[in-house]
DSSP file (Angstrom, degrees, kcal/mol; ACC not computed):
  #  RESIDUE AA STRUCTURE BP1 BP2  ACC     N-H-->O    O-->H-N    N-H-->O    O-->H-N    TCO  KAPPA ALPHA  PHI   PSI    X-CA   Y-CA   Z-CA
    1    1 A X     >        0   0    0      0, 0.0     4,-1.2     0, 0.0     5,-0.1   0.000 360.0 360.0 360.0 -16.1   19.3   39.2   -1.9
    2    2 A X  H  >  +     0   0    0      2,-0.2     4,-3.2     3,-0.2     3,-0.5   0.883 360.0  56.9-100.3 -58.5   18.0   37.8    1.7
    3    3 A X  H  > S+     0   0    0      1,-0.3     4,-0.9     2,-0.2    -1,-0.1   0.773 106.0  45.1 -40.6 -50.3   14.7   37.5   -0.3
    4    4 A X  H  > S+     0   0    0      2,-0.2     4,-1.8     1,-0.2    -1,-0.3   0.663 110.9  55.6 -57.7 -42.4   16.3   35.4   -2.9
    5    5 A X  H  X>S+     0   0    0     -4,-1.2     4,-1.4    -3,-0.5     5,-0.5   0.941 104.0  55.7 -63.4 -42.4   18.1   33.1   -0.2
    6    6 A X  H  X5S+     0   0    0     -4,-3.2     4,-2.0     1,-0.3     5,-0.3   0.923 108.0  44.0 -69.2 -40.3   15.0   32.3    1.4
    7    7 A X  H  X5S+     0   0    0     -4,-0.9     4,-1.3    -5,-0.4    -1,-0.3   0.757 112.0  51.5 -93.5   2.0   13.3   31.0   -1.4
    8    8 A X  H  X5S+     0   0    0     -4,-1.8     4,-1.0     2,-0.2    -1,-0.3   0.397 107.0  52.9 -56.1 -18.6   16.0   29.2   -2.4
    9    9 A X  H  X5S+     0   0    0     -4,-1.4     4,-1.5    -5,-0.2     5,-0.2   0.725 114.8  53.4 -90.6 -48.2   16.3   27.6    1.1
   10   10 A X  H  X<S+     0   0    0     -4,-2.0     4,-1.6    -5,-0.5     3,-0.5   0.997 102.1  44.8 -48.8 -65.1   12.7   26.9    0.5
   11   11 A X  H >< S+     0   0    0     -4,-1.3     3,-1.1    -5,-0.3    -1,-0.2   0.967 116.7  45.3 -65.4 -41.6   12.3   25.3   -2.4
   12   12 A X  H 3< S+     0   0    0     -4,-1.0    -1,-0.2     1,-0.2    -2,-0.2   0.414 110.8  57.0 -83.2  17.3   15.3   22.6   -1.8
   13   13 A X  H 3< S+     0   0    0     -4,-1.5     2,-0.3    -3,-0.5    -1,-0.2   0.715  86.7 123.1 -94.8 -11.7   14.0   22.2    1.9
   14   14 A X    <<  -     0   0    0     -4,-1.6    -3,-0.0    -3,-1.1    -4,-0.0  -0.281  41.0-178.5 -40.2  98.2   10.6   21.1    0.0
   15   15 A X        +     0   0    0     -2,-0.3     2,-0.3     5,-0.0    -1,-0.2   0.887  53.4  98.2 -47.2 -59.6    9.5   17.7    1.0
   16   16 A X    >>  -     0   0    0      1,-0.1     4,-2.1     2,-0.1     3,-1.0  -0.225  60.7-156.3 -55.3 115.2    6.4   17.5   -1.4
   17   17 A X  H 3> S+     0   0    0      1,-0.3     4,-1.3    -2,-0.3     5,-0.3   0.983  91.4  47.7 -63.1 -73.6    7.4   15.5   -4.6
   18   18 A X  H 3> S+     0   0    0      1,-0.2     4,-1.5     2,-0.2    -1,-0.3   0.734 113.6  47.6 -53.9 -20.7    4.8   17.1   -6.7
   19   19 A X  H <>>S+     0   0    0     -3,-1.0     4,-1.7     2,-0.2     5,-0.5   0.881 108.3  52.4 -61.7 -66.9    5.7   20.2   -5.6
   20   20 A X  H  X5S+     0   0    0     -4,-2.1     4,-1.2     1,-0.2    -2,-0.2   0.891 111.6  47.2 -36.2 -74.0    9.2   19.8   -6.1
   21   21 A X  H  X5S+     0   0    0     -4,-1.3     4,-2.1     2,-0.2    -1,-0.2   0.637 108.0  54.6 -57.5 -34.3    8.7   18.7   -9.6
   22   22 A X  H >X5S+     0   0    0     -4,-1.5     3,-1.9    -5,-0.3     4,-1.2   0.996 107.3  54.6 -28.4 -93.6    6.3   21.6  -10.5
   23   23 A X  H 3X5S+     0   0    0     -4,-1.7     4,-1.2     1,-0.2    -2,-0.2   0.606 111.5  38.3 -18.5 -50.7    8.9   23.6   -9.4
   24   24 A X  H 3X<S+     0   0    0     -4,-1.2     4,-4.6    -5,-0.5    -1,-0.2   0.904 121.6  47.2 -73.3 -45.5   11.8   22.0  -11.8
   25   25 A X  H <X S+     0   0    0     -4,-2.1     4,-0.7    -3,-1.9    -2,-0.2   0.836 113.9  44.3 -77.3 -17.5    9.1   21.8  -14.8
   26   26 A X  H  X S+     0   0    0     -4,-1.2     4,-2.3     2,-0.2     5,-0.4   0.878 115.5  51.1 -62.5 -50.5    7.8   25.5  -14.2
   27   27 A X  H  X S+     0   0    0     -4,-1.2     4,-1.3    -5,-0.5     3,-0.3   0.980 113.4  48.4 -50.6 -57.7   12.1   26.7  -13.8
   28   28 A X  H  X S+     0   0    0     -4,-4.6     4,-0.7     1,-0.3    -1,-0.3   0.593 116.6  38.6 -94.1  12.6   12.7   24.7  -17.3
   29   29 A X  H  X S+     0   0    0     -4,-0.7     4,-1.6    -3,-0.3    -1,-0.3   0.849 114.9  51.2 -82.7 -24.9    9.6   26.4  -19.3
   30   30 A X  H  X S+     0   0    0     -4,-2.3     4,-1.4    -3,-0.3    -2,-0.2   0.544 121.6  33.7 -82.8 -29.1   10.0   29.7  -17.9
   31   31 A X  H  X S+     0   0    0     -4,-1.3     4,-1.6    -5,-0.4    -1,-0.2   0.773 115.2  56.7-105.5 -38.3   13.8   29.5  -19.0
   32   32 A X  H  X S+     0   0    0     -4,-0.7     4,-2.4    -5,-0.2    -2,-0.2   0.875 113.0  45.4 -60.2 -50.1   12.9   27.4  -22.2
   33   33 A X  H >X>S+     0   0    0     -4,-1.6     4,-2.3     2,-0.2     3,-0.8   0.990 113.7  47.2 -70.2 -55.9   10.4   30.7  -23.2
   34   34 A X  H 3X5S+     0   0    0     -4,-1.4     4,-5.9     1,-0.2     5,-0.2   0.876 105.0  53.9 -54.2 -44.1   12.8   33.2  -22.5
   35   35 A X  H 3<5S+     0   0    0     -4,-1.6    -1,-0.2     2,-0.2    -2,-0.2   0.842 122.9  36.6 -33.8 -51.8   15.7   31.7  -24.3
   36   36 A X  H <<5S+     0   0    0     -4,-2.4    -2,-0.2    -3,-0.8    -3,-0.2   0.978 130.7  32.8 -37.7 -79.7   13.0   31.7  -27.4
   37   37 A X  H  <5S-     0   0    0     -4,-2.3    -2,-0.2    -5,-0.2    -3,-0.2   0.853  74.5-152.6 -39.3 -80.9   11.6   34.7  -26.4
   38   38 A X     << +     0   0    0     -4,-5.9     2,-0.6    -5,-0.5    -3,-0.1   0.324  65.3 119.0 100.2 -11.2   14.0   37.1  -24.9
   39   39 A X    >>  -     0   0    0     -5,-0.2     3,-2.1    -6,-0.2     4,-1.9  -0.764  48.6-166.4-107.1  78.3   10.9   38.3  -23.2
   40   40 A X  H 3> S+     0   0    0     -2,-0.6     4,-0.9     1,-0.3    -1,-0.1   0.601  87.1  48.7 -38.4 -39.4   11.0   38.1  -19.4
   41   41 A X  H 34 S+     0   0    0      2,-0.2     4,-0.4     1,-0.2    -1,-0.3   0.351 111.2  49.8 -94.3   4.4    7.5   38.7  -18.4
   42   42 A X  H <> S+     0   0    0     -3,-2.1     4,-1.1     3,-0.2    -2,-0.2   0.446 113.3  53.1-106.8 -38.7    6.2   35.9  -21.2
   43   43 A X  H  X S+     0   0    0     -4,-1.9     4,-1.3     2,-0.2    -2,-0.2   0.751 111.2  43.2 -51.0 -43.9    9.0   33.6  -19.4
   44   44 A X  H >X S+     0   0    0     -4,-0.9     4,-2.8     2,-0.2     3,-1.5   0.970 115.4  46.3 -82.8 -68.5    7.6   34.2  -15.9
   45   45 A X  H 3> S+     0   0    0     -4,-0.4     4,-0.9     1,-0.3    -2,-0.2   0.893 112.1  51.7 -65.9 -32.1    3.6   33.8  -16.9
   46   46 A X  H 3< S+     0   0    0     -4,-1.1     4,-0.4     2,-0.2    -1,-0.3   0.887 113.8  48.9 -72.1 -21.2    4.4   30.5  -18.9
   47   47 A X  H XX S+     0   0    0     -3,-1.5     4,-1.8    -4,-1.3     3,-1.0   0.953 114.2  42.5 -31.0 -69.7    6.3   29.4  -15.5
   48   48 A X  H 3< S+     0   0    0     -4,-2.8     4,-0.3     1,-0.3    -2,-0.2   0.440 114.3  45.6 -90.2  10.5    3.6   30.2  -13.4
   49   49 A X  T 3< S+     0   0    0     -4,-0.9     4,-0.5    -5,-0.4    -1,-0.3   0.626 117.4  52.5 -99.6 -11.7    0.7   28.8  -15.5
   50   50 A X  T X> S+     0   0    0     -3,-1.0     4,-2.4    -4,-0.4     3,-0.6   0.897  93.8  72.0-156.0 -81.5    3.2   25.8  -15.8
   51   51 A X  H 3X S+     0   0    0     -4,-1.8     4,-1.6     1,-0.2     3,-0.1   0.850 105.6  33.5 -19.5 -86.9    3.7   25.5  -11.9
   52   52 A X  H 3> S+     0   0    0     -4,-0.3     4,-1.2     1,-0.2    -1,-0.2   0.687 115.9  46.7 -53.8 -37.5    0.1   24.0  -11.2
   53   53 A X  H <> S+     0   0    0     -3,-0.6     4,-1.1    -4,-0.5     3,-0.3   0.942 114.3  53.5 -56.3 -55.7   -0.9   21.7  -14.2
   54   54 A X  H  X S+     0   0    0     -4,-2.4     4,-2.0     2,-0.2    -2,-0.2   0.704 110.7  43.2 -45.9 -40.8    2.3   20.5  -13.8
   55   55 A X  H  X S+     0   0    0     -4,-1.6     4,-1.7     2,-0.2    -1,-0.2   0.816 111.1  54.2 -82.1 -40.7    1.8   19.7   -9.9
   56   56 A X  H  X S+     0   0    0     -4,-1.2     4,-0.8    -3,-0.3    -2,-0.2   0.620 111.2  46.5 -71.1 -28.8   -1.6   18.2  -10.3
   57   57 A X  H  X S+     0   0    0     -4,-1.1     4,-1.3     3,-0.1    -2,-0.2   0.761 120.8  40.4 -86.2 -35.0    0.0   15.8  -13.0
   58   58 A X  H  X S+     0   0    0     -4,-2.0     4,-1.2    -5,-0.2   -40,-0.2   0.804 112.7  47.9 -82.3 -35.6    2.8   15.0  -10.7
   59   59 A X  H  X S+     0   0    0     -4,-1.7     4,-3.0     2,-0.2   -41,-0.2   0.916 111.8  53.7 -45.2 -65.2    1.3   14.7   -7.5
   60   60 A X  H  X S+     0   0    0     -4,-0.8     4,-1.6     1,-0.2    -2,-0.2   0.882 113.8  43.0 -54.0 -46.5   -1.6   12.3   -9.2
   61   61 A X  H  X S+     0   0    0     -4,-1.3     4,-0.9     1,-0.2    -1,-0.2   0.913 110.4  53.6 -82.7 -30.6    1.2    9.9  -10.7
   62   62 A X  H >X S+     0   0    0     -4,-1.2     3,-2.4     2,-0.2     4,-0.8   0.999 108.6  56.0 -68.6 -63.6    3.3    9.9   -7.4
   63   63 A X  H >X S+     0   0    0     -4,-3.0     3,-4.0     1,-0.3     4,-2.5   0.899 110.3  41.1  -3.5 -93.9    0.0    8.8   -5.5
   64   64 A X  H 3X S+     0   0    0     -4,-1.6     4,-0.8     1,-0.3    -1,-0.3   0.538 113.2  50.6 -39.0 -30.3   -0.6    6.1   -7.4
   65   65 A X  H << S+     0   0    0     -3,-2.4    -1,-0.3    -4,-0.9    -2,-0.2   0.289 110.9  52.8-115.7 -12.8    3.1    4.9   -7.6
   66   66 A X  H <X S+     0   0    0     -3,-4.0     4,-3.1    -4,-0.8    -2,-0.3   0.659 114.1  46.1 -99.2 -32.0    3.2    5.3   -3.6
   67   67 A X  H  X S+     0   0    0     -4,-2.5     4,-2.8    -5,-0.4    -2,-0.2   0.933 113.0  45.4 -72.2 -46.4    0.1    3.0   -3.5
   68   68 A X  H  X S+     0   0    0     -4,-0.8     4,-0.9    -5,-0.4    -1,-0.2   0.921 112.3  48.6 -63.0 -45.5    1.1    0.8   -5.6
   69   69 A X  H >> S+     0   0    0      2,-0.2     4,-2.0     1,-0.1     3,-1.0   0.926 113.0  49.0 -53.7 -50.7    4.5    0.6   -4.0
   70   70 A X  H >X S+     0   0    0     -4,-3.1     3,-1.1     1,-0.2     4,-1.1   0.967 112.7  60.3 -59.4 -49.2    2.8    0.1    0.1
   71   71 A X  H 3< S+     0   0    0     -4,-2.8    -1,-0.2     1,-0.3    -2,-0.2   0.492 103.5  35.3 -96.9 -17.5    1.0   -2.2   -1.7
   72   72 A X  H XX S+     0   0    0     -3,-1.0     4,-3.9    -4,-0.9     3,-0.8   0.700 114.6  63.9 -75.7 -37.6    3.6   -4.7   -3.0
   73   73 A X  H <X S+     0   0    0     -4,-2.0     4,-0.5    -3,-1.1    -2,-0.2   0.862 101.9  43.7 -49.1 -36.7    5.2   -4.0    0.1
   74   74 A X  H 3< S+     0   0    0     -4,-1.1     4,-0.3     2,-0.2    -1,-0.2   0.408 113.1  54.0 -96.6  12.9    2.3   -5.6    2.3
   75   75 A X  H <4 S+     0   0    0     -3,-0.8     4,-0.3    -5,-0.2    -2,-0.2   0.766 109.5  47.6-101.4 -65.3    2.0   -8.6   -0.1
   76   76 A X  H  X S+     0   0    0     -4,-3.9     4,-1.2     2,-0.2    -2,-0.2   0.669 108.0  57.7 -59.9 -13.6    5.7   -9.3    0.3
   77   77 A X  T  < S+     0   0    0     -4,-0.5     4,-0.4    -5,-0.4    -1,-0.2   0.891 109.9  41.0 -59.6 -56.4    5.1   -8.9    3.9
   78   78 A X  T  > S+     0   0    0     -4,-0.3     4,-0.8     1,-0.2    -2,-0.2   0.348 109.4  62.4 -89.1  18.0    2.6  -11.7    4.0
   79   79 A X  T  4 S+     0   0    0     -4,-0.3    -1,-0.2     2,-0.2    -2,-0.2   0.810 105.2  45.5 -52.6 -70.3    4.7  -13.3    1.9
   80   80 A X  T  < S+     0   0    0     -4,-1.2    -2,-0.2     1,-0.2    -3,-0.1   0.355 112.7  46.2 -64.8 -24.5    7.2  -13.3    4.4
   81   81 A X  T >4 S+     0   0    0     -4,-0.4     3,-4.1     2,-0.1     4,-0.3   0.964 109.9  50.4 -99.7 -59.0    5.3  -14.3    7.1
   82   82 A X  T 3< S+     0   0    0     -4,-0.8    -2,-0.2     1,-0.3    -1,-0.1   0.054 105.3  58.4 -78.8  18.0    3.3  -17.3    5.5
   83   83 A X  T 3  S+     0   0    0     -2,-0.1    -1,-0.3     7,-0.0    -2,-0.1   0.250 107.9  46.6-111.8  -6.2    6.6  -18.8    4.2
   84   84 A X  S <  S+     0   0    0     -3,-4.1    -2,-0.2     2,-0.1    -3,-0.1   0.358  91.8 119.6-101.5   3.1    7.7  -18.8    8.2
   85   85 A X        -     0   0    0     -4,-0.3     2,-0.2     1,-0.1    -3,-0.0  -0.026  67.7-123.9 -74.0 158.3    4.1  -20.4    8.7
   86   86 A X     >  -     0   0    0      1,-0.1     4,-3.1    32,-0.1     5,-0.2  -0.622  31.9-100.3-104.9 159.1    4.1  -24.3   10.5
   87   87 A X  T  4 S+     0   0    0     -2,-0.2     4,-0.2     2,-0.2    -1,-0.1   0.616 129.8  47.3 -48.1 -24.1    2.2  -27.4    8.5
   88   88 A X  T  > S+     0   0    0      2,-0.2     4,-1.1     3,-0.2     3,-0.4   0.941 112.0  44.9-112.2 -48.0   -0.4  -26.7   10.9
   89   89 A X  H  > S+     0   0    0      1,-0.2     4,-0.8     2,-0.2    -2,-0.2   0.779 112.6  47.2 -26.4 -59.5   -0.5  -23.1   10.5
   90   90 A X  H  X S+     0   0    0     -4,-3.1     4,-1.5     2,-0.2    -1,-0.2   0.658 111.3  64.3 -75.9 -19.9   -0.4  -23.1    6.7
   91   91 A X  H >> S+     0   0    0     -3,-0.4     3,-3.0    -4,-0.2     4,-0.7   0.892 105.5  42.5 -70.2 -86.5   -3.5  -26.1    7.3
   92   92 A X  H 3X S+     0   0    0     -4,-1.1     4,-1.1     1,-0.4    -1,-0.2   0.418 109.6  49.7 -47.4 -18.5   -5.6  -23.8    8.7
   93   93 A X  H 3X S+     0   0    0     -4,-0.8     4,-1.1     2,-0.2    -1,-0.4   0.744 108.6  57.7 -77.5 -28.3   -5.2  -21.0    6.6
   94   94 A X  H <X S+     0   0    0     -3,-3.0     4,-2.7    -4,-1.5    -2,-0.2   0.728 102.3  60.3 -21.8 -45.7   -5.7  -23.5    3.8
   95   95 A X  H  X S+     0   0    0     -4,-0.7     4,-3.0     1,-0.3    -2,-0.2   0.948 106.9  38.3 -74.3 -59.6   -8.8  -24.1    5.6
   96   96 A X  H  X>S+     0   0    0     -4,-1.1     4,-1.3     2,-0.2     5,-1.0   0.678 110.9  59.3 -61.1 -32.4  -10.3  -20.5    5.4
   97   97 A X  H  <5S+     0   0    0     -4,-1.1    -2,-0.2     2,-0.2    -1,-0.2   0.853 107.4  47.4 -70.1 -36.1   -9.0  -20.3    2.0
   98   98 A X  H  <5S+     0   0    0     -4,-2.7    -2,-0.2    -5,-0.2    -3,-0.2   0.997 115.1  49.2 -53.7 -64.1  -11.5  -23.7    1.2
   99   99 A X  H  <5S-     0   0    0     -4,-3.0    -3,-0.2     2,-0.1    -1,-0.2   0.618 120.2-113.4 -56.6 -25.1  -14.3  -22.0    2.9
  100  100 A X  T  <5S+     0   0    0     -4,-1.3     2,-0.2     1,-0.3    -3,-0.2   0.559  71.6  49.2 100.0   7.3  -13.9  -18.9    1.1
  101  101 A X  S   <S-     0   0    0     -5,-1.0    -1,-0.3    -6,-0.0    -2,-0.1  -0.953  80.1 -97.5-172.5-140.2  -12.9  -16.5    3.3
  102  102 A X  S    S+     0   0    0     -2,-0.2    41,-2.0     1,-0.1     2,-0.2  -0.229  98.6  53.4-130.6  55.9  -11.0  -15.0    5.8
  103  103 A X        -     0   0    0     39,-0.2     2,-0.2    -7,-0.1    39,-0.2  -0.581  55.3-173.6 174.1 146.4  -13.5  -15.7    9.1
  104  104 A X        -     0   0    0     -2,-0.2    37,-0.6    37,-0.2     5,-0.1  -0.868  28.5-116.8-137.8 124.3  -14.8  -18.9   10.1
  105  105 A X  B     -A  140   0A   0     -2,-0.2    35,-0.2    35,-0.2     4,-0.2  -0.298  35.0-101.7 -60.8 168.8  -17.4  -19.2   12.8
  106  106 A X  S >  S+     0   0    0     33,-2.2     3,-5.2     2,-0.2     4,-0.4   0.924 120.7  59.3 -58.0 -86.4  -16.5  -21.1   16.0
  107  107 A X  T 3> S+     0   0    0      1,-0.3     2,-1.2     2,-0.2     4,-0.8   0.514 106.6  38.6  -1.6-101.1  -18.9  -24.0   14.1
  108  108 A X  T 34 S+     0   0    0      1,-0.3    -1,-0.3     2,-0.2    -2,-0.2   0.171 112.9  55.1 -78.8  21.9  -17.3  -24.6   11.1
  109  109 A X  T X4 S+     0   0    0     -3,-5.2     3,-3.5    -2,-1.2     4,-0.4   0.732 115.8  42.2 -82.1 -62.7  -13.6  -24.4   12.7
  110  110 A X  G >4 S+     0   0    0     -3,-0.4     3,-0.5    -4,-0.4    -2,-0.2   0.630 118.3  48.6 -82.9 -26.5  -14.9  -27.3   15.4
  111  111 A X  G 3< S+     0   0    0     -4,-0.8    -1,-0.4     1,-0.2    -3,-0.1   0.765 111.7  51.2 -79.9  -5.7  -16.7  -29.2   12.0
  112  112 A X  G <  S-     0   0    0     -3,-3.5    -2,-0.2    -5,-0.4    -1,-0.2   0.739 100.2-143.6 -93.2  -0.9  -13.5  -28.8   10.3
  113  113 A X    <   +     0   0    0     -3,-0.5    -3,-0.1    -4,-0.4    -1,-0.1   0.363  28.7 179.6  74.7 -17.3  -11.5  -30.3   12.9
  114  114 A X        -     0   0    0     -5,-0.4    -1,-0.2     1,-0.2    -2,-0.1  -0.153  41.4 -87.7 -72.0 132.5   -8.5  -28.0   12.4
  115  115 A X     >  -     0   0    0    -27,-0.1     4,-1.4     1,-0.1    -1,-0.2   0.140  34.3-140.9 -45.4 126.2   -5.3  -28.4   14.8
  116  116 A X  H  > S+     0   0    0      2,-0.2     4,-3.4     1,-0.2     5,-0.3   0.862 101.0  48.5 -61.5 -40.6   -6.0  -26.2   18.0
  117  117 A X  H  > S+     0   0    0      2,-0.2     4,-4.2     1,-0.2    -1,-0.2   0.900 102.2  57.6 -65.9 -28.9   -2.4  -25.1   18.1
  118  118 A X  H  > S+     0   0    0      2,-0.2     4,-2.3     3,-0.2    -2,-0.2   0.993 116.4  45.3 -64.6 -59.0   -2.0  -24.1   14.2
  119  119 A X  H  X S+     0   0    0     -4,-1.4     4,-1.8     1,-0.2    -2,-0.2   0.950 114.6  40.5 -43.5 -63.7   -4.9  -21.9   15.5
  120  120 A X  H >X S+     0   0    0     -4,-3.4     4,-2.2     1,-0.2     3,-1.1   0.956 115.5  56.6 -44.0 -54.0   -3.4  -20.6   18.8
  121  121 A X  H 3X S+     0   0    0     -4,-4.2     4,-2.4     1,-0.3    -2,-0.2   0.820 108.6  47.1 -53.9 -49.7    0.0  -20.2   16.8
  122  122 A X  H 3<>S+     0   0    0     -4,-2.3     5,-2.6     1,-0.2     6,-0.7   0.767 110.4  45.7 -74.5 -37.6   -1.6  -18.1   14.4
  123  123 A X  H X<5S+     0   0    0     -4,-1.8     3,-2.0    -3,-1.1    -1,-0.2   0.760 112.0  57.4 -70.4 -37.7   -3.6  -15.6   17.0
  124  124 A X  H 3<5S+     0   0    0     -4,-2.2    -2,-0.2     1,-0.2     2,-0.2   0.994 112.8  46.2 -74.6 -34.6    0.2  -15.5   19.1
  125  125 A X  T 3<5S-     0   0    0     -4,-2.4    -1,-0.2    -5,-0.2    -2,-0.2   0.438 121.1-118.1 -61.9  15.4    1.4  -14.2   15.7
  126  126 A X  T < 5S+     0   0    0     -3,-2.0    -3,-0.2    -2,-0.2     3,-0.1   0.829  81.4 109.3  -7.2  91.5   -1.1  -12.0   15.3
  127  127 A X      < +     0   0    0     -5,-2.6    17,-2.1     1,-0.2     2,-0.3   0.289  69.9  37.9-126.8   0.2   -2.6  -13.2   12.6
  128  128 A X  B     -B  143   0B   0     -6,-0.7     2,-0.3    15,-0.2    -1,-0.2  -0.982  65.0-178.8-146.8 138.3   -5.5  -14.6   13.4
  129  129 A X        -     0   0    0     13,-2.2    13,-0.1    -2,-0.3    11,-0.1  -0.882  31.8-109.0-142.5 128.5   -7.9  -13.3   15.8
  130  130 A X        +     0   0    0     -2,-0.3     2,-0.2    11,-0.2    11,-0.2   0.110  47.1 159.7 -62.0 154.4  -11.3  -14.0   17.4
  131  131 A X        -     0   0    0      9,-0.7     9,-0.3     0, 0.0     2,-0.2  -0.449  30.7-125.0-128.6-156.4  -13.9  -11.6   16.2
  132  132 A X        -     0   0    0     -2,-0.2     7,-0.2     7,-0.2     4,-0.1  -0.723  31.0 -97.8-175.1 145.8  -17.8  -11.6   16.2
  133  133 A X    >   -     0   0    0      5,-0.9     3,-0.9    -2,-0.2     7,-0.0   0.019  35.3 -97.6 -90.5 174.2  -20.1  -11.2   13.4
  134  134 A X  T 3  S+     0   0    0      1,-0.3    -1,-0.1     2,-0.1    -2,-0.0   0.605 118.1  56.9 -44.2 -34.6  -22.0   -8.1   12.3
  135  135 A X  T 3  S-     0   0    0      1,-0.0    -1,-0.3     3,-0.0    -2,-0.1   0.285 104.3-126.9 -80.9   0.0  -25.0   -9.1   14.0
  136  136 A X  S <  S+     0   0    0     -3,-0.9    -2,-0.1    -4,-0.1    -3,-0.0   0.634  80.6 102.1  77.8  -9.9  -23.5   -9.3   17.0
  137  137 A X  S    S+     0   0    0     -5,-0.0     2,-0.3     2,-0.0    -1,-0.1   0.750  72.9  35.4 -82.7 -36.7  -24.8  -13.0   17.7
  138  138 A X  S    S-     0   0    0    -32,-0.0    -5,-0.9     0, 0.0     2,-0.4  -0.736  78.6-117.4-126.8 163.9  -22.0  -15.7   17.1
  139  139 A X        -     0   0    0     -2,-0.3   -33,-2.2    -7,-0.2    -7,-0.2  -0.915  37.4-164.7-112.2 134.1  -17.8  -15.4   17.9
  140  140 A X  B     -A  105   0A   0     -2,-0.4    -9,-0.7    -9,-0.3     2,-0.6  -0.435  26.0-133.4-102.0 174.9  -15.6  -15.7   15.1
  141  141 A X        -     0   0    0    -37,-0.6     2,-0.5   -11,-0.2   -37,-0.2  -0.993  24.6-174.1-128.4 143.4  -11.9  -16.2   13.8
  142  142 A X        -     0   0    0     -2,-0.6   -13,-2.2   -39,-0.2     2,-0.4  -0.942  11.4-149.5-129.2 148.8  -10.8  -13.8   11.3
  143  143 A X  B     -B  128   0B   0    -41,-2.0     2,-0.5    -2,-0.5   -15,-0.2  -0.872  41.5 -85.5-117.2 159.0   -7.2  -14.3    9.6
  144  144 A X    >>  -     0   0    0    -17,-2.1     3,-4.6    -2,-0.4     4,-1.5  -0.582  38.3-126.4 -79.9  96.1   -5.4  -11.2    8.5
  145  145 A X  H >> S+     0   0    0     -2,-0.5     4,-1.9     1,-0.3     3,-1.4   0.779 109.6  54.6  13.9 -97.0   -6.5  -10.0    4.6
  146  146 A X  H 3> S+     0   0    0      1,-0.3     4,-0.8     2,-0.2    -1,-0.3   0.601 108.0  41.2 -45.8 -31.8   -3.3  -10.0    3.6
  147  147 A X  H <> S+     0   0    0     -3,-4.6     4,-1.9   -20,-0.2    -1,-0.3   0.569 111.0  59.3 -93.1  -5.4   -2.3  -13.6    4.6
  148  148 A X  H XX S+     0   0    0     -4,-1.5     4,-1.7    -3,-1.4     3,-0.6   0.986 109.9  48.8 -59.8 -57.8   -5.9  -15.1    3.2
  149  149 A X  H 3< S+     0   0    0     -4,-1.9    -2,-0.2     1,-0.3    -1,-0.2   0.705 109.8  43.2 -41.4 -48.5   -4.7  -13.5   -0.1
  150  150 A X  H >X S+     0   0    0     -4,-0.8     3,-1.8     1,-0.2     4,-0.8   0.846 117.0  54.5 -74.6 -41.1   -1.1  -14.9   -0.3
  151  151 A X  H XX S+     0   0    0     -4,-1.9     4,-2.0    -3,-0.6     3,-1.6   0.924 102.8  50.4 -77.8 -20.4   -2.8  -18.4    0.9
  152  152 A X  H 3< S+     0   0    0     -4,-1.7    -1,-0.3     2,-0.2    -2,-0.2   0.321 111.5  56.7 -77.6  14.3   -5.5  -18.5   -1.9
  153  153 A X  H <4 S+     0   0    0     -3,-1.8    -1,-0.2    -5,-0.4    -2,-0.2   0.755 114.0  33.4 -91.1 -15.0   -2.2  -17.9   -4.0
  154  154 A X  H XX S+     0   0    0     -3,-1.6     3,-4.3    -4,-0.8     4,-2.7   0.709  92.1 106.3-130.3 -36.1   -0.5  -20.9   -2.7
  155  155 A X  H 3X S+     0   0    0     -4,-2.0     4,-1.3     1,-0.4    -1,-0.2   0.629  85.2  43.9 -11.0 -55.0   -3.9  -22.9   -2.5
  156  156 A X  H 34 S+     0   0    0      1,-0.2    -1,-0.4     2,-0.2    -2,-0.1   0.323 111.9  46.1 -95.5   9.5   -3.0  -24.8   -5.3
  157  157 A X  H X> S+     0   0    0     -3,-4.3     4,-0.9     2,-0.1     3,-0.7   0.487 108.1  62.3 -79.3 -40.7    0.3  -25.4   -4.5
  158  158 A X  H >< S+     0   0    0     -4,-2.7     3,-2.8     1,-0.3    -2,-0.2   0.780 102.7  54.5 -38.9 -93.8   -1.1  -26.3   -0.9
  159  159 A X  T 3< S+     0   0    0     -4,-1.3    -1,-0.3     1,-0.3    -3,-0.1   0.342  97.6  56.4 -13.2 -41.3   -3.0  -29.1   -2.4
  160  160 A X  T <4        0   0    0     -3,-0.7    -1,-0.3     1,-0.2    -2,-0.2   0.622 360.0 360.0 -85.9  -4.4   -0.8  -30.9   -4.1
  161  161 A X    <<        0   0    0     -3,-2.8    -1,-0.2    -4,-0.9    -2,-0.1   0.212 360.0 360.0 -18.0 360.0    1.4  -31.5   -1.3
């Protein structure tokens, strides 16, 4: 009986979703065959061939559904943040969105003229930060992925301002 408690304290202390669900879909074929059946050891091996396909299918789709989920999350993040953004702010991210991506050399900020404080403002947010390119040669600004994206969304809203 001790035996039986313990893996019952096991399986609902289980964390792992796919596991967990294996587990539930294993319980109701193994209980689905014997009810059929009547045959206890034909109940147990369709369980435990069950268990793993089952875990590997559940696992995969929870992945995916967790990705998908951070991923909406960090969209509505910059969402969040570039809807608190200043006219000067939102210019200059405009700016990088014009240019075509999300770092600008020191050059083409100074030809573009764009407001030193919308810049500063954006680095104290950190959301822009100086970099330097691959080659190691020139200093950059790079803006944070996530808000380039949300501004090439809004780009054409931007514009018509």
């Amino acid at each position: 009986m001790k035996t039986l408690d313990k893996w019952a304290e096991r399986i609902y202390a289980e964390t792992d979703v796919g596991r967990s669900i294996a587990t539930s879909v294993a319980g109701v074929v193994g209980l689905s065959f014997y009810l059929l059946s009547a045959d206890w050891v034909i109940a147990a091996f369709s369980a435990v061939i069950a268990f793993p396909l089952v875990r590997l299918v559940a696992t995969g789709l929870h992945a995916r559904a967790f990705k998908r989920a951070q991923g909406r999350m960090e969209l509505e993040e910059a969402e969040r943040v570039y809807g608190r953004l200043s006219e000067h702010e939102k210019a200059v991210v405009q700016a990088f969105v014009q240019a075509g991506g999300s770092v600008l050399t020191w050059g083409q900020v100074n030809q573009l003229g764009l407001p030193g404080n919308g810049i500063e403002s954006l680095i104290q947010r950190e959301v822009a930060w100086t970099s330097i390119t691959a080659d190691g040669m020139r200093e950059t600004f790079a803006l944070d992925s996530s808000i380039f994206d949300v501004g090439q969304k809004h780009a054409t809203n931007y514009s018509k301002l």
